[in-house]
N, C-alpha and C positions, 0 to 999 in steps of 0.2 A: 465666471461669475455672472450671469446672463439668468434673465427670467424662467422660472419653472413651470410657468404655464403650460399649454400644449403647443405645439409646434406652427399652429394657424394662427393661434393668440400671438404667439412668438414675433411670427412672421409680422403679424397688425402693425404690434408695437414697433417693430424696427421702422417699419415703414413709415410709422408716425414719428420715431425720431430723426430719422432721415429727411422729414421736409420740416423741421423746424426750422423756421426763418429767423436770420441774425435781426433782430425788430432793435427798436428805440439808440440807430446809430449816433454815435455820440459825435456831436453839434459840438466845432470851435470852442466854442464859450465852456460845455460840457466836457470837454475832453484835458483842457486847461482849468479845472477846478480850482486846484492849486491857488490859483491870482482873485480867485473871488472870495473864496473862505481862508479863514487861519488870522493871523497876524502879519499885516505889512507896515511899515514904517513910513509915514507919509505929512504931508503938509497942506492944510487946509486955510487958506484965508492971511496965511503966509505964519499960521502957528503950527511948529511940528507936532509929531506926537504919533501915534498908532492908530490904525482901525483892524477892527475885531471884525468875525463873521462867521456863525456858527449855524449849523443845520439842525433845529432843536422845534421839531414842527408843533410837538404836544405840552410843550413845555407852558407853564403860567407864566412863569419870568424868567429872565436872565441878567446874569450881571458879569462883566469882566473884571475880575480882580488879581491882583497879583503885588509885585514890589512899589510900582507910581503909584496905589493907593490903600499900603496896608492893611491887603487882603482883605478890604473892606466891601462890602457886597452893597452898602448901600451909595457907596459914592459915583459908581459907572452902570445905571443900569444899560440895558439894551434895547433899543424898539423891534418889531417883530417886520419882516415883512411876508402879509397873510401870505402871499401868490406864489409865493416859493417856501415858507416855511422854516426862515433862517432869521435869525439875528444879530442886528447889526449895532455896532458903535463906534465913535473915536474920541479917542482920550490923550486929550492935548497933555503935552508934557511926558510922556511915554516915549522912555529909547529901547534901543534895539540893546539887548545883554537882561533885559528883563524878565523874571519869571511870572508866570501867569497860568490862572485857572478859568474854567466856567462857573458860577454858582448858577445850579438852576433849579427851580420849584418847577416840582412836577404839575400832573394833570389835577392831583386831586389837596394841591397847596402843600405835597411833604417836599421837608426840602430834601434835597439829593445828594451826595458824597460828593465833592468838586469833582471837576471832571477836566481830563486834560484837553488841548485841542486836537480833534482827530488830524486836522491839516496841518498841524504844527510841524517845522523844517528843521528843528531840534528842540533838546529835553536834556533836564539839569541828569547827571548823573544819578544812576540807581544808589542808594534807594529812594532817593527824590525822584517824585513821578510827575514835578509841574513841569508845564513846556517852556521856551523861552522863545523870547522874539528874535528873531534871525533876521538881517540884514547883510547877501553876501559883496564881499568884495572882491572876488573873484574875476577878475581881468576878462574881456568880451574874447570867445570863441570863436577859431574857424570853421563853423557848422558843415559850409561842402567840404571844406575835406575830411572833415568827422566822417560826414553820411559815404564819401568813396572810398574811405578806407574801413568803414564798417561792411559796406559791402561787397567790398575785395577778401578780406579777412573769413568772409563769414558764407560765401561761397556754397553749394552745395559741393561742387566738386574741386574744392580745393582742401587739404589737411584741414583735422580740427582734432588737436591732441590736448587734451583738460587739464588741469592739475586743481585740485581739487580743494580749498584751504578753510581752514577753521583760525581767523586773523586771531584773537585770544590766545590759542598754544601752539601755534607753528614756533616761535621764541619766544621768549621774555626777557624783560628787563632788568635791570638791579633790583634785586628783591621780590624778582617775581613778580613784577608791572607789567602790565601790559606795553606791547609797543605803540608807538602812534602813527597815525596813519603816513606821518613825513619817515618814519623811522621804516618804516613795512616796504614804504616806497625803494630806500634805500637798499634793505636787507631781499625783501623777498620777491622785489622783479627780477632786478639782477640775477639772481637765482633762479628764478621759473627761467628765464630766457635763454639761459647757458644752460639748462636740462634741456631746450630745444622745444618746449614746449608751446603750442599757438595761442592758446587762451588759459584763461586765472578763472576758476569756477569760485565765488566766495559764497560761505554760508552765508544764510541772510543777517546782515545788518543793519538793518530796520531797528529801530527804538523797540528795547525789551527788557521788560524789568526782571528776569529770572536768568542765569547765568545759563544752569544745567541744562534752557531749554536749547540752549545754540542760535538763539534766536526763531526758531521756529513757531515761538509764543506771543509775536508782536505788538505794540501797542501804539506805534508810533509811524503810520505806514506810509507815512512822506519826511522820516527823520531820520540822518544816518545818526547809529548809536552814539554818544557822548563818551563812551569807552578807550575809543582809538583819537579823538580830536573832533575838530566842529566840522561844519557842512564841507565850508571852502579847503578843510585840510584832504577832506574823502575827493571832491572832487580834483583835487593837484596828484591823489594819488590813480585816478583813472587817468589822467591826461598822463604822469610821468608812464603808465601801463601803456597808453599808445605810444608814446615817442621810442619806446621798444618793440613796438609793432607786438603786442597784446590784447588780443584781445579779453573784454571781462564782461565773465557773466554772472549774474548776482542773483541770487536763490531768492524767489518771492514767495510767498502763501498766503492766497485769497480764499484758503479751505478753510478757513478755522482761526478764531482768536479768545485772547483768556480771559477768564470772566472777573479779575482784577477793577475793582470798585471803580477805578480812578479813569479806567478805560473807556470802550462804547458800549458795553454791558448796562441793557436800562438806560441809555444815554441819556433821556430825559423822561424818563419815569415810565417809559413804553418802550416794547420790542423794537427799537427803532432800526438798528441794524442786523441783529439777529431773528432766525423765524422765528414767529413764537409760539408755535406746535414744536415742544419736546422732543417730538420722533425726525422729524426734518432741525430744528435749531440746536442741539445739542450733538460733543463727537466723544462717543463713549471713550476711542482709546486713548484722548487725551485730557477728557475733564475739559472742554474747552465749547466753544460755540462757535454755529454755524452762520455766515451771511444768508441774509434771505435774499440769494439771486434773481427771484422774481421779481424784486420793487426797482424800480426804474432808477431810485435816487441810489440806493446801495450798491448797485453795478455799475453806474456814472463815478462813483466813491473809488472802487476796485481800481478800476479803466485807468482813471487819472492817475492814481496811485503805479500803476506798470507803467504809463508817459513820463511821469514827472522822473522816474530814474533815467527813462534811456533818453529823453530832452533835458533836464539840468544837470545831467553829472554825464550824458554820453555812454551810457552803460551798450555794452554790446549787444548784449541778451540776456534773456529773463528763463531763467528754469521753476517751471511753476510745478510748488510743490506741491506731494497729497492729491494728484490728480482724481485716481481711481476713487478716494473717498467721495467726491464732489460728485460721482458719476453715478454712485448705486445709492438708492433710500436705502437698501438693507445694509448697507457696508459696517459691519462690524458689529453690527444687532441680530438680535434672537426672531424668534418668529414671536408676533404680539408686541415688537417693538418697533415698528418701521407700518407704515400706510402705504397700499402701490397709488401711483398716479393716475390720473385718470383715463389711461387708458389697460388699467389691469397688470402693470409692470412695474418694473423695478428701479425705471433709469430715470434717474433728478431731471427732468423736461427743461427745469428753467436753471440747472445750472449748466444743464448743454448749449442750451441759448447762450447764456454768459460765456462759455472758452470760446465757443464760435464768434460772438460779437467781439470778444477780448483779439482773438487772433485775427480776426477782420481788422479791427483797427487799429494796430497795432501795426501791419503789415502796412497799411492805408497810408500810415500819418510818419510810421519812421523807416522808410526803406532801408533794406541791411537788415534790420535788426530780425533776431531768431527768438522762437520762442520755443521751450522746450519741457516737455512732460514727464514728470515723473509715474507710470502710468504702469501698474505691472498685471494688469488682467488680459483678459480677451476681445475686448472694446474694439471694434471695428473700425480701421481707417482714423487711427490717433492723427496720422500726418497725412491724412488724405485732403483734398482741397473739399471746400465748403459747398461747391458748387455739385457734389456727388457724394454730397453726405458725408464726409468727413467732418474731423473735430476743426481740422486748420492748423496743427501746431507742425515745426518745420522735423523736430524730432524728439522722438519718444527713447526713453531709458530702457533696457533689453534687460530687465531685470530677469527673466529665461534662461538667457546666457550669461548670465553672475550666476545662478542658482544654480544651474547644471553642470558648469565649469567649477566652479567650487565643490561642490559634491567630488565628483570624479579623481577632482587632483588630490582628496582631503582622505580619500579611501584608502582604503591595505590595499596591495600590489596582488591577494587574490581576489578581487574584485572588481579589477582594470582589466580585463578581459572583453567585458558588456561595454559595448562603447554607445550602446541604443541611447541612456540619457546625452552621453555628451556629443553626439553628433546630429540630434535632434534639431538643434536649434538652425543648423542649415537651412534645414525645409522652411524656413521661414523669415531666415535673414533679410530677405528683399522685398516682404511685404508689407513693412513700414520704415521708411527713412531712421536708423537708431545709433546711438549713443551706446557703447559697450563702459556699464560702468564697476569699479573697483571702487566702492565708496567709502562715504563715513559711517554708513549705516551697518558696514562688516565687519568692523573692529571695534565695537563697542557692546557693553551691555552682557559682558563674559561669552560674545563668542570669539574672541582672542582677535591679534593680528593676523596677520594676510603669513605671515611665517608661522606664528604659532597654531596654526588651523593644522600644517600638513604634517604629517605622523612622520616616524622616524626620527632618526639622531639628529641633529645641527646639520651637520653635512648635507642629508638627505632633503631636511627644512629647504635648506637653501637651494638647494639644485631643484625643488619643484617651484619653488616662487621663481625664480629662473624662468620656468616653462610658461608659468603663467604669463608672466610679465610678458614671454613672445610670443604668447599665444594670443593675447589679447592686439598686438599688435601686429598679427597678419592676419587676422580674420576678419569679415566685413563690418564694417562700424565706425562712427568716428572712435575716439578713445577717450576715456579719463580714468583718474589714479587719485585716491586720495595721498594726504601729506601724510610720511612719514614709510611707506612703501617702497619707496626707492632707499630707505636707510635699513633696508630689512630688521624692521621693529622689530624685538620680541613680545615687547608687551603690547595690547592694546593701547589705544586712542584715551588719553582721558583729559577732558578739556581745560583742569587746573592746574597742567603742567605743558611745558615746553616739549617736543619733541628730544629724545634722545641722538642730539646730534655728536655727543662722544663715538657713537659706535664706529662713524667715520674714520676713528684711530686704527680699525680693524680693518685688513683689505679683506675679504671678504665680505662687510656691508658696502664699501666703499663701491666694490664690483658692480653689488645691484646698483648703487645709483649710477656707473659707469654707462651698464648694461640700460638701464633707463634712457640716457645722453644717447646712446648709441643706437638705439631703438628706436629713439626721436629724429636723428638724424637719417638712417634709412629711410623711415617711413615719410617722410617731407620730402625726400629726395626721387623716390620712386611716384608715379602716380597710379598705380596700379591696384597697392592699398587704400589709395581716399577714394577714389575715382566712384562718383553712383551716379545717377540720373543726374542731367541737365536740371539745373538751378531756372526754375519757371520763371523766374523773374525776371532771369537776364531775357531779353528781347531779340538780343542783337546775338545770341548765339556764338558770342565771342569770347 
């Protein structure tokens, strides 16, 4: 999916995205957003109460309202300050458990839909969309050995086996509840860790008010959901994930958000965080909108947003989703709906600035931590380093080999003969650090489970997921496995029920999850499977 120009035009462009420089690095202050905007709980002049702080540049007014002053917009307004474009307030008498909005009057005096805070650290349960004020009590961290066991764990060449979870339906509760995140801690480490596996991939759990979306739909991009429990409960559930030597990685999306009133849509009556040229601000295959990674305050937004998870909750690593959309203006438009760049092509200039600035600082400010692409085109040097034109990211998803491995195993037996698709993917194994993944993105949306793909009787089912399963695990890559694979499903994935964990009565599913454990345990034990290139990082070559 690369430029149709001619092959010298081609050539230009590449070369002009190859020296785009990582620009406007994000400064302490900037990089720690977080502590400046949102809702903190603080005391002035020895009166307690809240200060507010919102980035609302065109805005005519603003006012903070919420429960301390029944949602009254004229009792807290806000002062502006010009030079930054934000404003500020504090409202004596304001605790922490309280819900709150923005009211704000746009440029031209209309007023606006409330608006939640984009910095907000939690949000009342859907379908309540105000935020509330967060004060945690979360007991102080041992940060070095955070940061040495993040990067022990997270290694280039040491094992990295995923497991892949969707918190909402891996179980549920009496009556179909979801679990909490104290209860997940309980049921589903324990679990991942006795399967053998090194890291907990979790869909994103970002504040999101649509179920079906998996969270892929955000609106709350420094909030863990209200779904599972409050801040301090998500963060006990990453610390109990390290004390089993766990690593977690938590699915982000800086590609796209929904255009839900209450949201950053119009924030204050102007394209403030979205572009606002339709062909670049808008993503056709989800109804949803684009950040305009050009504006310096928006990718400042993004940045803090991937720090504040892996600095306040110690997240491992970030699997950034939707890469390939953020990369091509045509991505998923017709011709006469996308504009090339100014240099005659196709490739988003300023949202490659942004993963490169992202993986720059990222790498910069949290050692250890991985970042990783969901990226299925031909995009050159996804994990190649910055300094030779690559993107920076540490590894890219081999969606190649999910596509061609599937294919082959999913075929009638006269058609295994051509081995051209499925041996393909060798010739290219080792020219980006990758992730061999069995997603969530396989078993839904009526292409069946990972068993119900492969043709033939039951028997037959089972003995090729078998092969999968070990195919995926001697061939070069790290690994991951969505939930519910190792119970050899027959049904698909669907997010308003629990996993069919009965089938375990059956030794035959039992087996695959056996054969899982036991696949886990080879591959950690040998290093011949994880083994790639030396970890750049390490210095000491140790």
């Amino acid at each position: 999916m690369l430029n149709s120009c001619s092959n010298a035009a081609n050539t230009a462009v590449k070369e002009s995205i190859r020296s785009i420089s990582v620009q406007h690095t994000a400064s302490p202050a900037n990089a720690r957003l977080w502590d400046r905007y949102g809702s903190h709980v603080d005391s002035i002049d020895g009166v307690s109460g809240v200060r507010f702080a919102v980035w609302a540049p065109n805005a005519r007014a603003v006012s903070a309202v919420g429960d301390f002053n029944e949602w009254d917009d004229r009792r807290d307004p806000m002062r502006l300050r010009p030079e930054r474009g934000a404003w500020e307030c504090f409202v004596p008498g304001a605790r922490a458990g309280q819900r709150y909005k923005y009211a704000i009057v746009g440029p031209s005096g209309e007023p606006l839909p409330l608006k939640a805070d984009p910095f907000a650290r939690y949000a009342e349960l859907r379908p309540g969309t105000a935020s509330i004020v967060w004060e945690s009590q979360a007991p102080p961290r041992d940060d070095a050995a955070l940061q040495h066991d993040r990067m022990r764990r997270n290694r280039y060449d040491a094992p990295m086996s995923i497991y892949e979870v969707h918190l909402g339906s891996w179980r549920r509760g009496d009556g179909g509840r979801f679990l909490t995140y104290h209860e997940l801690g309980e049921q589903l480490l324990p679990y991942v860790r006795d399967l053998g596996f090194t890291h907990l991939e979790i869909l994103p759990i970002t504040e999101h008010p649509y179920d079906p979306s998996w969270g892929y739909q955000p609106t709350g991009m420094f909030a863990p959901t209200s779904r599972f429990g409050t801040p301090d409960d998500f963060r006990a559930f990453v610390d109990r994930a390290h004390e089993l030597d766990l690593g977690v990685i938590l699915d982000w999306v800086p590609g796209h958000f929904p255009a839900d009133s209450h949201g950053l849509a119009l924030f204050d009556g102007t394209h403030l965080y979205e572009h606002p040229d339709p062909r670049r601000g808008t993503a056709p295959d989800w109804k949803t909108l684009v950040y305009d990674y050009g504006r310096p305050e928006v990718a400042d937004f993004l940045i803090a947003s991937a720090l504040f998870w892996l600095d306040e909750f110690g997240i491992d690593a970030l699997r950034v989703d939707a890469v390939a959309s953020m990369l091509y203006l045509d991505y998923s438009r017709k011709d006469g709906e996308w504009e090339p760049n100014v240099h005659g092509g196709n490739e988003h200039v300023e949202a490659v600035a942004f993963l490169r600035r992202l993986n720059e600082t990222i790498h910069a400010r949290v050692p250890g931590a991985l970042t990783i692409a969901e990226e299925s085109t031909l995009w050159p040097k996804v994990t190649g380093a910055i300094a030779d034109g690559g993107l920076g990211f540490d590894y890219k998803w081999n969606l190649g080999w999910m596509h061609d491995t599937l294919e082959y195993l999913t075929s009638e037996l006269s058609t295994k003969q051509d081995l051209d698709g499925f041996d393909f993917g060798l010739s290219y194994a080792f020219n980006e650090r990758y992730v061999l993944p069995l997603s969530h993105d396989e078993v839904v949306h009526g292409k069946g489970s990972l068993l119900a793909k492969m043709p033939g009787d039951r028997h037959r089912q089972l003995a090729e997921l078998r092969l999968l399963i070990e195919l995926m695990f001697t061939y070069p890559g790290k690994k991951l496995l969505f939930m519910g694979a190792e119970l050899a499903q027959p049904r698909e994935w669907n997010q308003d029920r629990a996993l069919d964990w009965h089938l375990l009565d059956d030794e035959e599913h039992a087996g695959i999850q056996q054969l899982v454990r036991d696949c886990n345990a080879l591959y950690r034990s040998l290093p011949a499977p994880y083994l790639q290139q030396p970890d750049p990082r390490d210095t000491n070559g140790s």
